[in-house]
mmCIF file of the C-alpha atoms, coordinates in Angstrom:
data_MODEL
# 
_entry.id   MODEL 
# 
loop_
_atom_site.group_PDB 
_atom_site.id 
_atom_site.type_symbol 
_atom_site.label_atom_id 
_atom_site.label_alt_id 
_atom_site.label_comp_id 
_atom_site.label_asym_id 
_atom_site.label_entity_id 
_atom_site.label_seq_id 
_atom_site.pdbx_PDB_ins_code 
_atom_site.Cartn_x 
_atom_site.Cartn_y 
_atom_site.Cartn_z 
_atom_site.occupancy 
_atom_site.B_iso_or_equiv 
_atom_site.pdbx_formal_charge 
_atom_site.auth_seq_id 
_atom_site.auth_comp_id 
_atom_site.auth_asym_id 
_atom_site.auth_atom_id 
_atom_site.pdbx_PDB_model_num 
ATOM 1   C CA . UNK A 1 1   ? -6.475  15.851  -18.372 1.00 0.00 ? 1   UNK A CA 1 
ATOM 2   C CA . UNK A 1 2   ? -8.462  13.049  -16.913 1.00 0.00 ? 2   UNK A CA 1 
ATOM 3   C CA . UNK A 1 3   ? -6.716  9.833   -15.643 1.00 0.00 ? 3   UNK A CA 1 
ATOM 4   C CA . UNK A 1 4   ? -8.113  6.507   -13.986 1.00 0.00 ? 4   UNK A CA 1 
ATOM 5   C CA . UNK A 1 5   ? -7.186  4.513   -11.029 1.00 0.00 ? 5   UNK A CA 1 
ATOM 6   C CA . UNK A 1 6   ? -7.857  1.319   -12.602 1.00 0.00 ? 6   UNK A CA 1 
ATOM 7   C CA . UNK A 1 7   ? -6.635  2.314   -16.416 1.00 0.00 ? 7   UNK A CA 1 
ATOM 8   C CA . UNK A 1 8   ? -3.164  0.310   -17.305 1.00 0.00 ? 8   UNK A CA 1 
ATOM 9   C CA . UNK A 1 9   ? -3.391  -2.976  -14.345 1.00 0.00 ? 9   UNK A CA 1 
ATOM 10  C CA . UNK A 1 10  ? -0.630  -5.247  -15.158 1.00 0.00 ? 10  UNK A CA 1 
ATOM 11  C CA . UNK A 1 11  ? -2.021  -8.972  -15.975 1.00 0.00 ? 11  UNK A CA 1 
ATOM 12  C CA . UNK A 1 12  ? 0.516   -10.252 -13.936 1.00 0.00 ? 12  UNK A CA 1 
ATOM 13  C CA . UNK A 1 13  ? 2.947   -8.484  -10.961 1.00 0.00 ? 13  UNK A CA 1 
ATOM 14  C CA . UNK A 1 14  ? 6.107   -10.114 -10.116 1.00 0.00 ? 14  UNK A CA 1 
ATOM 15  C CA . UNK A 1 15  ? 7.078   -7.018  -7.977  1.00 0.00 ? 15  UNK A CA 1 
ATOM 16  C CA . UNK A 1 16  ? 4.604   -4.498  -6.782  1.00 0.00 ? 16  UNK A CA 1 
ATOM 17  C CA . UNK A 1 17  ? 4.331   -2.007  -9.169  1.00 0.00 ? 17  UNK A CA 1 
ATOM 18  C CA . UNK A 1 18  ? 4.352   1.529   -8.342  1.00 0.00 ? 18  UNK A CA 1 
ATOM 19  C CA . UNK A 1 19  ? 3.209   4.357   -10.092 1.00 0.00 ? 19  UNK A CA 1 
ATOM 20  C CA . UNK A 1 20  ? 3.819   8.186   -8.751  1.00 0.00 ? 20  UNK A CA 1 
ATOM 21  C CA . UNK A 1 21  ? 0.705   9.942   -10.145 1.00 0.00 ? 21  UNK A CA 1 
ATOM 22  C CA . UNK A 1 22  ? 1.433   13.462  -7.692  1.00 0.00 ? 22  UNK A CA 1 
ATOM 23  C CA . UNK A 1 23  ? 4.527   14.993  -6.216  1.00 0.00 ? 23  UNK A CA 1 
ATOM 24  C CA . UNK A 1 24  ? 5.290   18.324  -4.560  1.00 0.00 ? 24  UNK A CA 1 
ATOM 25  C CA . UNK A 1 25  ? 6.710   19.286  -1.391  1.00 0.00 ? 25  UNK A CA 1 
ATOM 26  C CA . UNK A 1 26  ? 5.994   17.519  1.505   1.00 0.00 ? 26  UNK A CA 1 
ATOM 27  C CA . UNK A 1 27  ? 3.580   15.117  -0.684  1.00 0.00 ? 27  UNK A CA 1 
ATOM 28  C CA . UNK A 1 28  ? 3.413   12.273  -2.772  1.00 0.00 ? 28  UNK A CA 1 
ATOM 29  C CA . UNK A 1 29  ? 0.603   9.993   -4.126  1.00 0.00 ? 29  UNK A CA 1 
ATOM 30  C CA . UNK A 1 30  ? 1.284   7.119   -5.377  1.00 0.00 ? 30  UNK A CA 1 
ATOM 31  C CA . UNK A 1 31  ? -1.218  3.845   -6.870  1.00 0.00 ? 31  UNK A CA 1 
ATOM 32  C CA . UNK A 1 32  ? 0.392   0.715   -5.898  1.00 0.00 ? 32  UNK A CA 1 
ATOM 33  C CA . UNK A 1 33  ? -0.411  -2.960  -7.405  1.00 0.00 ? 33  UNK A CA 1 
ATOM 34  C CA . UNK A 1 34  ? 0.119   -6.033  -5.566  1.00 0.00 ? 34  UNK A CA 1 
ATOM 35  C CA . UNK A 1 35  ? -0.679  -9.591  -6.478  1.00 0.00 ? 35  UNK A CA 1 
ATOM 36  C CA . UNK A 1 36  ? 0.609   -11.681 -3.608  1.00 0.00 ? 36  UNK A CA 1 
ATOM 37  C CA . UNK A 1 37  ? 3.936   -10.111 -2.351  1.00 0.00 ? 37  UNK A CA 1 
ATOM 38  C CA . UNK A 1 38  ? 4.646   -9.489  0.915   1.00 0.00 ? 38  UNK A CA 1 
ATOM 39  C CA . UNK A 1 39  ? 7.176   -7.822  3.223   1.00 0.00 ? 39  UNK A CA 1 
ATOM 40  C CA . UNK A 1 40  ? 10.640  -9.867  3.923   1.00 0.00 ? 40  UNK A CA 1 
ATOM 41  C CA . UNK A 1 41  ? 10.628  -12.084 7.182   1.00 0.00 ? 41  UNK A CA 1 
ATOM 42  C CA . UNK A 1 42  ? 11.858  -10.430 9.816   1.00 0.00 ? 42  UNK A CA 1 
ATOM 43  C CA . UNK A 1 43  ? 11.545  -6.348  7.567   1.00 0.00 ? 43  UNK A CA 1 
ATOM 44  C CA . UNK A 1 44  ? 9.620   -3.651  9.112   1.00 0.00 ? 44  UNK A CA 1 
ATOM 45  C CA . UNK A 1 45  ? 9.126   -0.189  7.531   1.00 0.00 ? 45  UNK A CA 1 
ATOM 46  C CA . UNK A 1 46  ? 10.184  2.453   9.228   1.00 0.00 ? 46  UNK A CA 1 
ATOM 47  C CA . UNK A 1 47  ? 9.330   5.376   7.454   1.00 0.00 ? 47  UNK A CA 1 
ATOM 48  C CA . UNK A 1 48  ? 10.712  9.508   7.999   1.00 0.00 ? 48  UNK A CA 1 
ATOM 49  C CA . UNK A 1 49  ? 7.036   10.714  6.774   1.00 0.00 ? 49  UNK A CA 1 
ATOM 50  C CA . UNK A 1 50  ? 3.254   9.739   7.425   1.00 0.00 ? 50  UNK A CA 1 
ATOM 51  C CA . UNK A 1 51  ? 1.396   7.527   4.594   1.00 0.00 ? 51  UNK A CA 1 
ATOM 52  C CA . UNK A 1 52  ? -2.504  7.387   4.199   1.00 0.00 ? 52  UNK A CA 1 
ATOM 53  C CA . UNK A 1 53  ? -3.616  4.816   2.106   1.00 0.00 ? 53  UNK A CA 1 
ATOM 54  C CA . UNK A 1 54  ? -6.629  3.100   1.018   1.00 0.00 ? 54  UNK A CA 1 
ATOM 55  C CA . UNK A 1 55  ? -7.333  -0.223  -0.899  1.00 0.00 ? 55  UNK A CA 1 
ATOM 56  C CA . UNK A 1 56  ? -9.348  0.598   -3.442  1.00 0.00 ? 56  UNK A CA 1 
ATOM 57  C CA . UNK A 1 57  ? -9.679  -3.459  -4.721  1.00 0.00 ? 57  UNK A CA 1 
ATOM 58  C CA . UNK A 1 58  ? -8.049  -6.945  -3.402  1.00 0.00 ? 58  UNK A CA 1 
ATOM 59  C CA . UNK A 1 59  ? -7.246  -7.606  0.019   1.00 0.00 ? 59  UNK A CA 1 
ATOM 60  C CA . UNK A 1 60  ? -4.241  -7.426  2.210   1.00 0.00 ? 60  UNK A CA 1 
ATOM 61  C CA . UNK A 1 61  ? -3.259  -8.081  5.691   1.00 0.00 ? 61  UNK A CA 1 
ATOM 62  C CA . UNK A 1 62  ? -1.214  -4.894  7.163   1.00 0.00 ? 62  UNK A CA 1 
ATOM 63  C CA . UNK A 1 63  ? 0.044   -5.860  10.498  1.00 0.00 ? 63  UNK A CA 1 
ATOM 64  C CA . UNK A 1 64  ? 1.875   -2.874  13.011  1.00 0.00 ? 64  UNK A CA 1 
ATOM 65  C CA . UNK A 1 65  ? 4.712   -3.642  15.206  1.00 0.00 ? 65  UNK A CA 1 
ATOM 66  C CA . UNK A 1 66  ? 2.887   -3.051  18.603  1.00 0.00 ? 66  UNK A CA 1 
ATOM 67  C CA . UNK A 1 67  ? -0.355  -5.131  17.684  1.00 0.00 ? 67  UNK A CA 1 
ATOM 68  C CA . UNK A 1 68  ? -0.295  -8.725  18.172  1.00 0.00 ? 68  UNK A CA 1 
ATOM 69  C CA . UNK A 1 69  ? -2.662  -9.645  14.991  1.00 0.00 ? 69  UNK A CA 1 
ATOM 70  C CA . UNK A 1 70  ? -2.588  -7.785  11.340  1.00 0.00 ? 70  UNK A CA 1 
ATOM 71  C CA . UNK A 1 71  ? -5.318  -5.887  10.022  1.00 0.00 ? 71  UNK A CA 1 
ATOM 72  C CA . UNK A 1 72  ? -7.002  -7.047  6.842   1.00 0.00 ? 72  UNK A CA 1 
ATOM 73  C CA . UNK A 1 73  ? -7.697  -4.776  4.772   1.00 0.00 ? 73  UNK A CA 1 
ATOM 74  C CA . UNK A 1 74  ? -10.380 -4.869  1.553   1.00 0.00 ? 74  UNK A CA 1 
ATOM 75  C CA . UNK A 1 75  ? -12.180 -2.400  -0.930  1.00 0.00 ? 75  UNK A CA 1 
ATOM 76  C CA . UNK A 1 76  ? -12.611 1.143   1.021   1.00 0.00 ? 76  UNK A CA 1 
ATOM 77  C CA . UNK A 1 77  ? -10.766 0.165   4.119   1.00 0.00 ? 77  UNK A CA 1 
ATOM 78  C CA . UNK A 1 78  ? -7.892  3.084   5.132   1.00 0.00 ? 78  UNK A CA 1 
ATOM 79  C CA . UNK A 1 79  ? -5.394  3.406   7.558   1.00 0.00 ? 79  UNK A CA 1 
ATOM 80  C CA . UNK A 1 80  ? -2.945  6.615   8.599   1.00 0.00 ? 80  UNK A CA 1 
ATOM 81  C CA . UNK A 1 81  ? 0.255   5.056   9.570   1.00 0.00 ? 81  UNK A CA 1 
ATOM 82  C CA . UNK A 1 82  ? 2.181   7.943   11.564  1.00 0.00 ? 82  UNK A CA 1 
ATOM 83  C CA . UNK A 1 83  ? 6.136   8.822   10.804  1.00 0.00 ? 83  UNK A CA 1 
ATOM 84  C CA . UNK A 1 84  ? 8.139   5.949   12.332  1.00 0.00 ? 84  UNK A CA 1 
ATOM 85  C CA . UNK A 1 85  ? 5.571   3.415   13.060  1.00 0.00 ? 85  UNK A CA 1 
ATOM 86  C CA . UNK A 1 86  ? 6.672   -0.190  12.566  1.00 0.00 ? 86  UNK A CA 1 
ATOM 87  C CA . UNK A 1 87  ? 4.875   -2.147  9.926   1.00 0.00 ? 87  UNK A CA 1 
ATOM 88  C CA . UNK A 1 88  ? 5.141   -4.368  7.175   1.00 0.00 ? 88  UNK A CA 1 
ATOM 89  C CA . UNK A 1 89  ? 3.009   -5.731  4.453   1.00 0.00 ? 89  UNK A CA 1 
ATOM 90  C CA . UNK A 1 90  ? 1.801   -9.701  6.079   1.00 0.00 ? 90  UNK A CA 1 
ATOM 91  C CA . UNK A 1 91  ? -0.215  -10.923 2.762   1.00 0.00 ? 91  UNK A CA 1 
ATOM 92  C CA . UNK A 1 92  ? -2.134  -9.530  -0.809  1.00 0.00 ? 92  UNK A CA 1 
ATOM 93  C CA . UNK A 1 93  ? -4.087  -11.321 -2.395  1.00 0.00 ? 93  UNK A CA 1 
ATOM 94  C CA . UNK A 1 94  ? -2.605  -13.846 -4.878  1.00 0.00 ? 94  UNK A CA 1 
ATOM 95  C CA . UNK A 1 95  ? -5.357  -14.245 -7.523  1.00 0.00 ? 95  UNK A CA 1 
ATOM 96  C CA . UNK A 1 96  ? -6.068  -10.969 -7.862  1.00 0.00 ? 96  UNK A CA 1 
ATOM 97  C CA . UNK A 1 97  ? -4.645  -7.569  -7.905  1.00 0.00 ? 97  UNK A CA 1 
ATOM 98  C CA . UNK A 1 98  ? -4.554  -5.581  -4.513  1.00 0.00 ? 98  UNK A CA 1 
ATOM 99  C CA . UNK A 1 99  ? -5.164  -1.956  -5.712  1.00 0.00 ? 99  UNK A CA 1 
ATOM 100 C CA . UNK A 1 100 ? -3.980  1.081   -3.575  1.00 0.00 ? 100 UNK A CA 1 
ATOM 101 C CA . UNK A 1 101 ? -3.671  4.635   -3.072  1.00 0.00 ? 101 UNK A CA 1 
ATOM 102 C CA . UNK A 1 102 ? -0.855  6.022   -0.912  1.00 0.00 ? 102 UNK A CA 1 
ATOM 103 C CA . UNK A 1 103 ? -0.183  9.920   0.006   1.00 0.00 ? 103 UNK A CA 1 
ATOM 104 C CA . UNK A 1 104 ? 2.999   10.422  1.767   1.00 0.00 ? 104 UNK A CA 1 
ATOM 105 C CA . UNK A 1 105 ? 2.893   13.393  3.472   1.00 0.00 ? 105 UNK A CA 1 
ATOM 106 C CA . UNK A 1 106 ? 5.783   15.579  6.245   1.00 0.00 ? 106 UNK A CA 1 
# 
């Protein structure tokens, strides 16, 4: 069966909404929507496995513990963020929904 990245966007996302569309072991893909949240003052992730993800539409600003400025982020921009590596989520877009793909992986 066929499915689309895009098929179902909320109109509006108090929370980011996340959606696991593949799981098996070691793995996990998952489309995220944002619409202007951002990580806690203060909160970094510090995850146990490695994510990949992509922004497929919006924007965000993705900023990593030991860099001094975050990394914005649009439409076909990626980043593999290692097992452990500090980050947090600085800024989506407000007016529009930040679409992404994530694959956790051990």
């Amino acid at each position: 069966m066929a499915a689309n990245l895009f098929a179902n966007l909320p109109t509006s996302v108090a929370d980011e909404q996340v959606v696991e569309l593949l799981s098996r072991p070691g793995l996990k893909i998952e489309r995220i929507v944002s619409a202007g949240q951002s990580s806690p003052a203060g909160f970094w992730y510090d995850q146990p496995q490695g994510e990949w993800v992509v922004v497929l539409s919006g924007e965000a600003h993705l900023r990593f513990e030991d860099e001094a400025q975050p990394r914005t982020l649009g439409p076909g921009d990626f980043v593999d963020i290692p097992a452990h590596r500090r980050h947090r989520l600085e800024w989506t877009h407000p007016d529009e929904p930040t679409v992404w793909l994530a694959v956790h992986y051990r």
